[in-house]
Backbone and ligand atoms as CSV (ligand in chain L), in Angstrom:
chain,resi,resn,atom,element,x,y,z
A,1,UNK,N,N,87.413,119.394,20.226
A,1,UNK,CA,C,88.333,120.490,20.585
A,1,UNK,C,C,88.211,121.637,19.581
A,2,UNK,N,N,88.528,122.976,19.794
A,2,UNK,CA,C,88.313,123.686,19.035
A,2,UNK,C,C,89.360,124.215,18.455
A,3,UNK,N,N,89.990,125.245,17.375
A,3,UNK,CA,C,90.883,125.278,16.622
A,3,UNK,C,C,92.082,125.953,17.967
A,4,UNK,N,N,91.333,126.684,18.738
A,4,UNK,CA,C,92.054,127.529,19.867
A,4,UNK,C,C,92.783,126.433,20.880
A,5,UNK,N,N,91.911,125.341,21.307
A,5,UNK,CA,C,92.598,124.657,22.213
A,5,UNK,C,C,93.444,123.532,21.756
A,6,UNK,N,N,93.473,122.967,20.125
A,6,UNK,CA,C,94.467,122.510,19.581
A,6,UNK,C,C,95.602,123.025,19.476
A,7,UNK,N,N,95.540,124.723,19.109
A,7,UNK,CA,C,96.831,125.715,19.582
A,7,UNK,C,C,97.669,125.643,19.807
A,8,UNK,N,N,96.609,125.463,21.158
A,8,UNK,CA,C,97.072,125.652,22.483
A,8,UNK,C,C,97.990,124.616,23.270
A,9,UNK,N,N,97.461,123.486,22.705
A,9,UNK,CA,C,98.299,122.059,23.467
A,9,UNK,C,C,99.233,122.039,22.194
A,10,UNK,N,N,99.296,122.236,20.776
A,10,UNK,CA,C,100.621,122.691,20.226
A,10,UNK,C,C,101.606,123.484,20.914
A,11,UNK,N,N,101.368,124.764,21.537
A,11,UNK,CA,C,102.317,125.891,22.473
A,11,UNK,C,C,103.208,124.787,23.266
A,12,UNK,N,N,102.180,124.174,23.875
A,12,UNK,CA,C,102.501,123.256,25.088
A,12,UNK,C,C,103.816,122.356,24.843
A,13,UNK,N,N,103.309,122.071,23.060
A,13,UNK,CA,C,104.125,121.098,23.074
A,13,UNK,C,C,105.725,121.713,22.778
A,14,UNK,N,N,105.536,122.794,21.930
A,14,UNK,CA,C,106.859,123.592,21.545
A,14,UNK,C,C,107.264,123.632,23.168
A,15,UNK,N,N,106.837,124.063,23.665
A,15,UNK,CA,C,107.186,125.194,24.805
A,15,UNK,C,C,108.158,123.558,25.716
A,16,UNK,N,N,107.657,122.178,25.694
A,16,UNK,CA,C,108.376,121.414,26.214
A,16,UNK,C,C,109.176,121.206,25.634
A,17,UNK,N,N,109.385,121.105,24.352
A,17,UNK,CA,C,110.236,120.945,23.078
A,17,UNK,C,C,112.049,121.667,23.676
A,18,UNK,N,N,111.577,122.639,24.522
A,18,UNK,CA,C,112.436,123.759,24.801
A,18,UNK,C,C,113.467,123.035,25.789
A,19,UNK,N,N,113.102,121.978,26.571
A,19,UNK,CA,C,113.778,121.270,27.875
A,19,UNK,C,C,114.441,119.712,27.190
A,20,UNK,N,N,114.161,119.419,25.765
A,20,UNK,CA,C,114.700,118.519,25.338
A,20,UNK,C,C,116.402,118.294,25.632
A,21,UNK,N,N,116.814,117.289,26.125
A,21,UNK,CA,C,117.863,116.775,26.012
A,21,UNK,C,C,118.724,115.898,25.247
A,22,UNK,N,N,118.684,116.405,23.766
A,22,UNK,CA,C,119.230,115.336,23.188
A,22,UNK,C,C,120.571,115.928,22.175
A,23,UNK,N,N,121.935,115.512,23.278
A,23,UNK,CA,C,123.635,116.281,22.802
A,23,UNK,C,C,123.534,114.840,21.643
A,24,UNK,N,N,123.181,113.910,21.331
A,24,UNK,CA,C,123.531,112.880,20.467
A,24,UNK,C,C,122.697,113.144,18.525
A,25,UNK,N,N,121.706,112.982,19.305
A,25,UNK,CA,C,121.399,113.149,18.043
A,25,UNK,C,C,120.589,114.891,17.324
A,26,UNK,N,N,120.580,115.603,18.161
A,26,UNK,CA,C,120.546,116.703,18.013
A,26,UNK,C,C,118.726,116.723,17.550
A,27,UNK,N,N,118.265,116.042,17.534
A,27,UNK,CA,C,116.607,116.340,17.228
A,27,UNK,C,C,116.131,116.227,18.799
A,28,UNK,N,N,115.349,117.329,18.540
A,28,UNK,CA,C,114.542,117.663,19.921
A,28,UNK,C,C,113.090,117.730,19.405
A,29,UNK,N,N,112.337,117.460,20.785
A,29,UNK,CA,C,110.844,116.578,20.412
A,29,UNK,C,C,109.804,117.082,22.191
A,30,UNK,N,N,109.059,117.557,21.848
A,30,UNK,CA,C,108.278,118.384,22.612
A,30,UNK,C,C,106.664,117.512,22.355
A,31,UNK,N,N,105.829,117.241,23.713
A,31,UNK,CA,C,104.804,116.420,23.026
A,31,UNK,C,C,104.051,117.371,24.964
A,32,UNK,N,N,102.756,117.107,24.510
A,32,UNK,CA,C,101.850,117.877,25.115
A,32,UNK,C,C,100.781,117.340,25.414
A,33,UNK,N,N,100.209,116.307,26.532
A,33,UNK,CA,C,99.460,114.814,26.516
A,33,UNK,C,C,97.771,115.736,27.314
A,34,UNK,N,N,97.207,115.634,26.842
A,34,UNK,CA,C,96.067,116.009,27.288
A,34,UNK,C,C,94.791,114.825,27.975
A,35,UNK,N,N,94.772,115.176,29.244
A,35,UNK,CA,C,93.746,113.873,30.369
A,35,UNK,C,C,92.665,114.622,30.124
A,36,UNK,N,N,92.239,113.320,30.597
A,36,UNK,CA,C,90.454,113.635,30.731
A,36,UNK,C,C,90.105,114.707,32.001
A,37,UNK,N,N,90.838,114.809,32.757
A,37,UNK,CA,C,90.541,115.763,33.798
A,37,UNK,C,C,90.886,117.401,33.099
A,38,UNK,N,N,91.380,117.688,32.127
A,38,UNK,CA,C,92.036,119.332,31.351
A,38,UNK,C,C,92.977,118.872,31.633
A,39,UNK,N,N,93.675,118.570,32.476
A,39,UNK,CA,C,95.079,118.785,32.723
A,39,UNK,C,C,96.020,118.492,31.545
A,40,UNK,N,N,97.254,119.027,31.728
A,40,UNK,CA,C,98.569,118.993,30.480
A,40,UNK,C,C,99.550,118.524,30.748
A,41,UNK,N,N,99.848,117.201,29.880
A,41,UNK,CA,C,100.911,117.363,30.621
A,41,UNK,C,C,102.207,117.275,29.788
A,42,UNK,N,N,103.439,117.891,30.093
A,42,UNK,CA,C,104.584,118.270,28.894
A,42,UNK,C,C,105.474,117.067,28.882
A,43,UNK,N,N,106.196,116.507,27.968
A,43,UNK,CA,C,107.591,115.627,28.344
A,43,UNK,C,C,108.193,116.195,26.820
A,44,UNK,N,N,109.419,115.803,26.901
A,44,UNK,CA,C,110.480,116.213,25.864
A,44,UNK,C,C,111.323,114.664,25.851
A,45,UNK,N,N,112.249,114.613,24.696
A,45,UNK,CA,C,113.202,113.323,24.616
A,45,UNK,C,C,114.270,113.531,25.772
A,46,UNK,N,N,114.425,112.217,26.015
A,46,UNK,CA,C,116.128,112.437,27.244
A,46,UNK,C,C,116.911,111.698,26.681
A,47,UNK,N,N,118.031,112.194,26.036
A,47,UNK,CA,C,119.191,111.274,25.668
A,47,UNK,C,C,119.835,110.771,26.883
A,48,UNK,N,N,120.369,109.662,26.399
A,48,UNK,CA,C,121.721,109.230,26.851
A,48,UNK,C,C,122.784,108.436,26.085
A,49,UNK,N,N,124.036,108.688,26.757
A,49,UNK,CA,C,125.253,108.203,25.654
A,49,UNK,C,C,125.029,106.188,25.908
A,50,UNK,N,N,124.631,105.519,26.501
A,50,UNK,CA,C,124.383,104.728,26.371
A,50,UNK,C,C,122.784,104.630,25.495
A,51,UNK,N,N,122.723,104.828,24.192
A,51,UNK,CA,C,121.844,104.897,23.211
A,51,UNK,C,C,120.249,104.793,23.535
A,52,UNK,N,N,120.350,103.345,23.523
A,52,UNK,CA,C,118.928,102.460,24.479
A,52,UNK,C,C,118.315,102.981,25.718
A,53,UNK,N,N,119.052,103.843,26.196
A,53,UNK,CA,C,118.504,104.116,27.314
A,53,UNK,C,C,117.892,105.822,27.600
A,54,UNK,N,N,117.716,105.788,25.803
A,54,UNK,CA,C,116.865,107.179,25.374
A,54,UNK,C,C,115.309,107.196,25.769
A,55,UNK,N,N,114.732,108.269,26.279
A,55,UNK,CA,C,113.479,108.147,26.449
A,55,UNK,C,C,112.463,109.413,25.780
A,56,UNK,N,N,111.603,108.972,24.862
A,56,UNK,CA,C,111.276,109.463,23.918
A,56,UNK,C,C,110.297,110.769,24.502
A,57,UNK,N,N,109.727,111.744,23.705
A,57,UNK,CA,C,108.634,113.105,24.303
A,57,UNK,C,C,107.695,112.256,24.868
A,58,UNK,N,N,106.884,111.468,24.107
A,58,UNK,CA,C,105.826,111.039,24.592
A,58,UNK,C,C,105.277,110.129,25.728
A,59,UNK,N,N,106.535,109.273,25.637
A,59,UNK,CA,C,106.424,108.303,26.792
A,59,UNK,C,C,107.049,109.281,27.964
A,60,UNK,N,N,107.829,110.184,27.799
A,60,UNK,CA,C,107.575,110.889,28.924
A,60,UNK,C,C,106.603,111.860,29.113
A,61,UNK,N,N,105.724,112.177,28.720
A,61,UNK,CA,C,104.523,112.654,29.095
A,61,UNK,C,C,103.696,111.513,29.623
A,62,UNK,N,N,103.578,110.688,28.770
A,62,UNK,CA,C,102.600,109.495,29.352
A,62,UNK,C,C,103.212,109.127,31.020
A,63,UNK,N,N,104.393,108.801,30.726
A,63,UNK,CA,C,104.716,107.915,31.861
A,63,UNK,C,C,104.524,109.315,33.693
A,64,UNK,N,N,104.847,110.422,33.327
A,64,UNK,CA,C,104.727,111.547,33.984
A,64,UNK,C,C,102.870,111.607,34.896
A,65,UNK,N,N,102.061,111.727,33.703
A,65,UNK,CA,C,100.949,111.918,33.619
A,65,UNK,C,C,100.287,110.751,34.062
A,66,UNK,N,N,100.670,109.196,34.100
A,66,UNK,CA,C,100.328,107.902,34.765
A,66,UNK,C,C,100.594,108.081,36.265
A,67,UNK,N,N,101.727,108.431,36.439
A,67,UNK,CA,C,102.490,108.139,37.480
A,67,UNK,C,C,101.812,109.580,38.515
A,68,UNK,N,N,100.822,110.136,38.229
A,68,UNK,CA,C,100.476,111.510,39.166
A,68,UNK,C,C,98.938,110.934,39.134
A,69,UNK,N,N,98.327,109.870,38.910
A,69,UNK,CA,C,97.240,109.275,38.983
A,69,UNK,C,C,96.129,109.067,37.630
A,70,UNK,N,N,96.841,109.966,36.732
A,70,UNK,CA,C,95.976,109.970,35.362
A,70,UNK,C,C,95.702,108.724,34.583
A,71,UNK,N,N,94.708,108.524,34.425
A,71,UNK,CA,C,94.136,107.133,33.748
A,71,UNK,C,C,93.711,107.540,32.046
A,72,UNK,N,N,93.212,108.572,31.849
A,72,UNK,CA,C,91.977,108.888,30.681
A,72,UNK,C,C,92.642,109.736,29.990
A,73,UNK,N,N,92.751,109.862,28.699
A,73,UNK,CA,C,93.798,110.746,27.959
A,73,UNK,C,C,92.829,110.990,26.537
A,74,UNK,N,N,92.433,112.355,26.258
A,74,UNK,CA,C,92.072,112.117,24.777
A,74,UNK,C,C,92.856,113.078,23.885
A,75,UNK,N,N,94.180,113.676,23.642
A,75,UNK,CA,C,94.758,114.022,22.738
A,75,UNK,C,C,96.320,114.273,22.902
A,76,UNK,N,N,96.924,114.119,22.045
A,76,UNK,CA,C,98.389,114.595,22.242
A,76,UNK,C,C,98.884,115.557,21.260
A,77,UNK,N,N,99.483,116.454,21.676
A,77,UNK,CA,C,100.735,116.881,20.407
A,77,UNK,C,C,101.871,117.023,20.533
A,78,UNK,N,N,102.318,116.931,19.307
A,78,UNK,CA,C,103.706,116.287,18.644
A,78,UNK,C,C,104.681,117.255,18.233
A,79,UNK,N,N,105.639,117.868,18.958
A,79,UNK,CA,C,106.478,118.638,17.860
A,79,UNK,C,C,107.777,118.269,17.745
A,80,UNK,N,N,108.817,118.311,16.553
A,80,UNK,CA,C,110.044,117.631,16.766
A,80,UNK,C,C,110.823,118.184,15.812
A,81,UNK,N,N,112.209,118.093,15.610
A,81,UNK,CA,C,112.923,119.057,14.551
A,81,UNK,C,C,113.952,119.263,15.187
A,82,UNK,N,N,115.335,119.847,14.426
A,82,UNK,CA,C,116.496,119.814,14.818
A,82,UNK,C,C,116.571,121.279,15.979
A,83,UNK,N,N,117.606,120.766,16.728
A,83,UNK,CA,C,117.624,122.029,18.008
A,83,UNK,C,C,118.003,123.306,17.460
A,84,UNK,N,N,117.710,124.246,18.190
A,84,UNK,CA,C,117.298,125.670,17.690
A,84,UNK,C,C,116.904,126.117,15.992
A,85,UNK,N,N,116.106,125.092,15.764
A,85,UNK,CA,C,115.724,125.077,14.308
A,85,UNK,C,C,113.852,124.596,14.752
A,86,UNK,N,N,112.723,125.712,14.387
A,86,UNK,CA,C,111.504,125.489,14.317
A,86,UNK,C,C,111.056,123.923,13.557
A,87,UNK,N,N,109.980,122.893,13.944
A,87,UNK,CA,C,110.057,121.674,12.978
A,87,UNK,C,C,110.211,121.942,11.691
A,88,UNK,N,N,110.817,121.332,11.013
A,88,UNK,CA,C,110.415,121.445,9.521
A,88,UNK,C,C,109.830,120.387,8.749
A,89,UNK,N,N,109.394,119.835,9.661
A,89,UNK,CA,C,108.580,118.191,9.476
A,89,UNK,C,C,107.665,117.829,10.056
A,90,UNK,N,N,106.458,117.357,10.179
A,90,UNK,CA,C,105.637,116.575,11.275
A,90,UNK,C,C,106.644,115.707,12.306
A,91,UNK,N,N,106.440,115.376,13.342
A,91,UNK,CA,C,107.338,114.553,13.861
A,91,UNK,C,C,106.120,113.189,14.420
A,92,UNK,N,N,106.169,112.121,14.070
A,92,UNK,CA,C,105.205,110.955,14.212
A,92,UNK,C,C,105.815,110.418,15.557
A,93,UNK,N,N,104.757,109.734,16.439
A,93,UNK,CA,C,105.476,108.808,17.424
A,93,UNK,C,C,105.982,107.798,16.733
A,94,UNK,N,N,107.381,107.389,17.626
A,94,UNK,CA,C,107.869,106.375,17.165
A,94,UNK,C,C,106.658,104.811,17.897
A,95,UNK,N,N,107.164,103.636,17.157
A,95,UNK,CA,C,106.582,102.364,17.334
A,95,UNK,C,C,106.078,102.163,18.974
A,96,UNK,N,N,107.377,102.458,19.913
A,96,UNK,CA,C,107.146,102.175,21.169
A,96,UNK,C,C,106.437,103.166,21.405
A,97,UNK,N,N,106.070,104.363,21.365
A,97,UNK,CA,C,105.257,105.141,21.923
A,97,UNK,C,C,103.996,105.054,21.537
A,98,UNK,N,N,103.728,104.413,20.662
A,98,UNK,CA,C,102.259,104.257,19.974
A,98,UNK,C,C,101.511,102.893,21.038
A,99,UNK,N,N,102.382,101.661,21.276
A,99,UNK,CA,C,102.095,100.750,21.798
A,99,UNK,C,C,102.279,101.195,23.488
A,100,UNK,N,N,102.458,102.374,23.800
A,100,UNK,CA,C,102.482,102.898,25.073
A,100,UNK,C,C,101.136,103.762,24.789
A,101,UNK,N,N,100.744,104.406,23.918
A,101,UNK,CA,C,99.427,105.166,23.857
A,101,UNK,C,C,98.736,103.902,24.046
A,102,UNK,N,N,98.757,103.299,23.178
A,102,UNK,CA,C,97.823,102.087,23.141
A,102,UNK,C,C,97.240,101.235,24.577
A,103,UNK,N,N,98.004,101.361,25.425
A,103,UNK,CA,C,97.943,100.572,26.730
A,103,UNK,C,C,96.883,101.296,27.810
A,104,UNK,N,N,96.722,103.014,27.282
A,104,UNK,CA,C,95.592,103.613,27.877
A,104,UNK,C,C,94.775,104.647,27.278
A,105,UNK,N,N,94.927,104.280,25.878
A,105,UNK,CA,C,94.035,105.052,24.694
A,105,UNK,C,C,93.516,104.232,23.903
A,106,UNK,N,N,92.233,104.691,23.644
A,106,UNK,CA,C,91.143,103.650,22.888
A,106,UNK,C,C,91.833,104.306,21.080
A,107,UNK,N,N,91.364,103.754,20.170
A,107,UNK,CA,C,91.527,104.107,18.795
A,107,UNK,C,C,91.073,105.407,18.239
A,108,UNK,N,N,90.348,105.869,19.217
A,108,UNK,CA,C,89.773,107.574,18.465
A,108,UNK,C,C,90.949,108.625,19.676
A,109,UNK,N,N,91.737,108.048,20.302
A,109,UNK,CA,C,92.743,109.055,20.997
A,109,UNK,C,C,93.404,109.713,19.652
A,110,UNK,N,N,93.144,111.230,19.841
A,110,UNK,CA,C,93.453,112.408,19.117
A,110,UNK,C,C,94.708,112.702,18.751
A,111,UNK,N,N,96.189,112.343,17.770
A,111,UNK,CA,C,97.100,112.623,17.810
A,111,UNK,C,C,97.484,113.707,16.805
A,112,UNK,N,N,98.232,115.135,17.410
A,112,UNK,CA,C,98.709,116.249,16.422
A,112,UNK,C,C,99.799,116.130,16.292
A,113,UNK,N,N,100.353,116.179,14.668
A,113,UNK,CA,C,101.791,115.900,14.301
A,113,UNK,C,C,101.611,117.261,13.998
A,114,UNK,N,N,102.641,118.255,15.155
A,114,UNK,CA,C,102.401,119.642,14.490
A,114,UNK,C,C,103.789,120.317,14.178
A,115,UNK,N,N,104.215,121.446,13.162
A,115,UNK,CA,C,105.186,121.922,12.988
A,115,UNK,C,C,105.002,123.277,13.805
A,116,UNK,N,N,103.469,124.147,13.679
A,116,UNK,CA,C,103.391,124.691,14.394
A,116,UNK,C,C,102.230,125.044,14.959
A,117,UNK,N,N,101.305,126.201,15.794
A,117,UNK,CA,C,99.787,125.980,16.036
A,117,UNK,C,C,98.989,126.020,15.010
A,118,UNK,N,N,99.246,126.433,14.030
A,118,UNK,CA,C,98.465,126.966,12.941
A,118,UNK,C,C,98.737,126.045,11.754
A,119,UNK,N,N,99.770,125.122,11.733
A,119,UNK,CA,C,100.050,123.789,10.814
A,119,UNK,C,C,100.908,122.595,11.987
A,120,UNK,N,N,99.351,121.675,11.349
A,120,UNK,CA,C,99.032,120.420,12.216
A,120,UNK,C,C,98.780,119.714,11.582
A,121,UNK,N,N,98.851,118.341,11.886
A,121,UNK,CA,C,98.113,117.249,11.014
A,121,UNK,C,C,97.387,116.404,12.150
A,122,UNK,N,N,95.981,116.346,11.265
A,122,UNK,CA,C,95.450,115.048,12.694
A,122,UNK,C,C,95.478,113.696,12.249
A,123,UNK,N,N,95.780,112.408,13.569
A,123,UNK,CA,C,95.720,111.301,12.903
A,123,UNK,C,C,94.561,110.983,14.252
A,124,UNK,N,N,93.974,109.643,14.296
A,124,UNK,CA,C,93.456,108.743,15.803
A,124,UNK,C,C,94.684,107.768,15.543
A,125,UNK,N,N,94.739,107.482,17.125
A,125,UNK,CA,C,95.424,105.790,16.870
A,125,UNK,C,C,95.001,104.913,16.569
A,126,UNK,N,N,93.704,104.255,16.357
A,126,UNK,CA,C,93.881,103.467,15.665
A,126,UNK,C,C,94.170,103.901,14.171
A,127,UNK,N,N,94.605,104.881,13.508
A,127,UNK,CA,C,95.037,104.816,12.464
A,127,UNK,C,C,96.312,104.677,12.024
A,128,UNK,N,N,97.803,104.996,13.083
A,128,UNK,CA,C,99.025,104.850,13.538
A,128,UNK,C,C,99.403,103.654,13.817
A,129,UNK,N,N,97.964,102.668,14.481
A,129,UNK,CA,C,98.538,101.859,15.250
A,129,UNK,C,C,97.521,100.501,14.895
A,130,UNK,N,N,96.846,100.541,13.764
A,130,UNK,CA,C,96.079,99.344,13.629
A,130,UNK,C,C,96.341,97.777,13.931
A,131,UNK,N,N,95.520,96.935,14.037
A,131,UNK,CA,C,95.854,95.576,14.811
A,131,UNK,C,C,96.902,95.674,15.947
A,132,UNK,N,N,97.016,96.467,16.530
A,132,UNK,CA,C,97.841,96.677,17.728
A,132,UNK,C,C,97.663,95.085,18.888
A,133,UNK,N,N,98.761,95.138,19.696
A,133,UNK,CA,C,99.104,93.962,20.845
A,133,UNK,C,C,98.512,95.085,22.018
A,134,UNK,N,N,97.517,94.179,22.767
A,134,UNK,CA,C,96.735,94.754,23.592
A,134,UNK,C,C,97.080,93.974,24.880
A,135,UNK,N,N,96.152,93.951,26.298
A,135,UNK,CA,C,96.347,93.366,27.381
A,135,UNK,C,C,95.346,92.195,27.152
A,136,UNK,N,N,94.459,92.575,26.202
A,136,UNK,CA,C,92.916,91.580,26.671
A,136,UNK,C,C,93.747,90.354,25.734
A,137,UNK,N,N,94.951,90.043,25.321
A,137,UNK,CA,C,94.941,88.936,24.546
A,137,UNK,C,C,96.102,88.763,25.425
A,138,UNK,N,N,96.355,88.702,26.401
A,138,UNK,CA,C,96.902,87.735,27.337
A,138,UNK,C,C,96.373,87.735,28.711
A,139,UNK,N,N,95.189,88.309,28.452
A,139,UNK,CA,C,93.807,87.947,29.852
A,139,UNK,C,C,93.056,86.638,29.926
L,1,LIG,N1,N,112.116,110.715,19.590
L,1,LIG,C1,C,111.049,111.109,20.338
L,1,LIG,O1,O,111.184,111.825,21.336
L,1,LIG,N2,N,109.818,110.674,19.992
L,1,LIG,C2,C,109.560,109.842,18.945
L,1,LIG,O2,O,108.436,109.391,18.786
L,1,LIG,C3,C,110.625,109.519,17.992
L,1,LIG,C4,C,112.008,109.852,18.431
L,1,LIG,C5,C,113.454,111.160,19.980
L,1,LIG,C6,C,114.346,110.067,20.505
L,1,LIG,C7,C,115.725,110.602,20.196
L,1,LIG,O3,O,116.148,111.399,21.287
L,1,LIG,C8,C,115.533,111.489,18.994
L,1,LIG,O4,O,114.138,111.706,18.867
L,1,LIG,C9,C,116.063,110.901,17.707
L,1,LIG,O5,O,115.581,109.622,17.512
């Protein structure tokens, strides 16, 4: 990818960041899932007052982007930080979302922890997510 289209799926991710729903804990989280076909796709966190039944940026991008036929994914970005406040932090996937990348991303899937387009951090998953629980060990 080049410095322009990392950016660019940063924008993506602010720009979902913008539809976050979260009255509880007040951090909002914008993530920007990139398929193998170009396509983009946005999710943000969804609170709810029953706690557990929060659903995080990423797994809603993933689960969005599964569910419209997408199989092949090679990058995501990450943005997160308190509401109407720019990040002032990297924002990392949490545990479950990593073991949800994991279920259709190989270890070199591209993850940007970004505050903004121009400050990013890159990780792969397998570096987030080493010795990970896979499908082939209950095949
Ligand atoms: N959150 C995400 O959207 N992604 C993560 O990977 C970590 C946490 C959300 C869930 C909750 O709405 C808020 O951030 C605080 O935990």
């Amino acid at each position: 990818m080049t410095q322009e289209e990392i950016g660019g799926l940063v924008k993506e991710a602010l720009a979902a960041r913008v539809n976050a729903y979260a009255p509880y804990s007040g951090y909002t989280v914008g993530a920007a899932l990139l398929a193998g076909d170009g396509r983009i796709y946005r999710g943000c966190n969804v609170e709810n007052a029953s706690y557990g039944a929060t659903g995080c940026a990423e797994r809603t991008a993933f689960f969005k982007a599964v569910s419209e036929g997408e199989r092949t994914f090679s990058a995501i970005a990450i943005a997160g930080g308190m509401a109407g406040q720019a990040p002032a932090d990297y924002a990392f996937p949490c545990g479950i979302c990593r073991q949800v990348m994991s279920e259709f991303c190989d270890a070199d899937f591209r993850i940007f922890v970004a505050k903004d387009e121009a400050d990013y951090r890159e990780f792969r998953l397998g570096e987030l997510l080493p010795c990970g629980f896979g499908g082939a060990s209950i095949q």
